[in-house]
N, C-alpha and C positions, 0 to 999 in steps of 0.2 A: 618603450615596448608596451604591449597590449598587455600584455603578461606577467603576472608581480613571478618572484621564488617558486620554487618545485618544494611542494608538502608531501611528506612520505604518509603511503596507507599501502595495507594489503592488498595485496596484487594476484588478480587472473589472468591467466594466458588467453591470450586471443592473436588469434592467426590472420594477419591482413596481407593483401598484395594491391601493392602502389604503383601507378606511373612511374618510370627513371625520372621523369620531370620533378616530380612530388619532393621525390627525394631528395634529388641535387638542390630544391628550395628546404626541403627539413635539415642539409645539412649547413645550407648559408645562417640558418636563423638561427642554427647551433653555435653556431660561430657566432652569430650577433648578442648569445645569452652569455655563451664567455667572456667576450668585452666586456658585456652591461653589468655582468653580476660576481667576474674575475672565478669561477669555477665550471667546472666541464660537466656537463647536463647528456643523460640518456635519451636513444631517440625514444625509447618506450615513457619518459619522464618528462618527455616534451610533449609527446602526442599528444599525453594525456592531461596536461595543463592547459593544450590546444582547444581538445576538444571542450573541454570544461570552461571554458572561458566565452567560448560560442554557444553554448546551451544556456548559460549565465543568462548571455546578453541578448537570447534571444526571446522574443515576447511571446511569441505563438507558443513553444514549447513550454516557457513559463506558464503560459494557462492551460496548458493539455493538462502538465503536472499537477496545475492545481486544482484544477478540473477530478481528475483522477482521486487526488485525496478526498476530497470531497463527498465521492460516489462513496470511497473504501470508507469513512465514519458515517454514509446515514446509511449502508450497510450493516455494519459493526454496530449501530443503535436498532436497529431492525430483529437483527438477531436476539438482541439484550431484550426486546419487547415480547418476540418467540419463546425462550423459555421460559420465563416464568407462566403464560398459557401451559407448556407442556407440562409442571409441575403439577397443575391444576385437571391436567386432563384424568388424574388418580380419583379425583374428589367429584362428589355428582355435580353436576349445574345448578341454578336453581330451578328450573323446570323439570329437570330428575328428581333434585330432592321433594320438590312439591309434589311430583308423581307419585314419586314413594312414600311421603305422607297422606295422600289420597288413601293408597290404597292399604296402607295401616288401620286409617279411620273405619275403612269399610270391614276390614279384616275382626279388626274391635266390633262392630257394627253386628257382624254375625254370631260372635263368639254370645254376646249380649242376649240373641236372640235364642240363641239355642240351651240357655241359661233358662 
């Protein structure tokens, strides 16, 4: 079989409609999991080892997937580079603070003068 054991996880409903053909083969391979594995398997527990087996083995969707995480981490570092700029957006620049030392100097400048 393509198909090792049915692993148990939490489960969502999802509502599908199949060909009669579909089915009358999901119920032969039910039968073929009973022989192979001597216990009675869900169609919802077959599907789903089905499908999983074919997204497994399949290569394009393996690099979509991978493709995907990739994007989501130099995102997730992108962000991490963002805030600490925003924490900074509190504190002058250095071109502010030189500004504002500029005009300290001159503000000194005149007090000096009028002294």
């Amino acid at each position: 079989m393509l198909i090792g054991r049915i692993e148990h996880d939490p489960k969502k409903t999802v509502s599908l409609h199949l060909p009669e053909s579909t089915l009358g083969r999901l119920e032969q391979y039910k039968e073929l999991y009973q022989q192979t594995f001597g216990e009675k398997v869900t169609n919802n527990d077959l599907v789903d080892l089905m499908l999983t087996n074919v997204m497994d083995r399949d290569r394009e969707f393996r690099r979509f997937v991978k493709e995907e995480e990739r994007k989501k981490k130099l995102e997730a570092k992108q962000q991490e580079v963002k805030q600490p700029e925003r924490s900074s957006d509190h504190s002058p620049s250095a071109g502010q603070a030189e500004a504002g030392n500029h005009a300290e100097a001159q503000s000194h400048q005149r007090e000096q003068h009028r002294a």
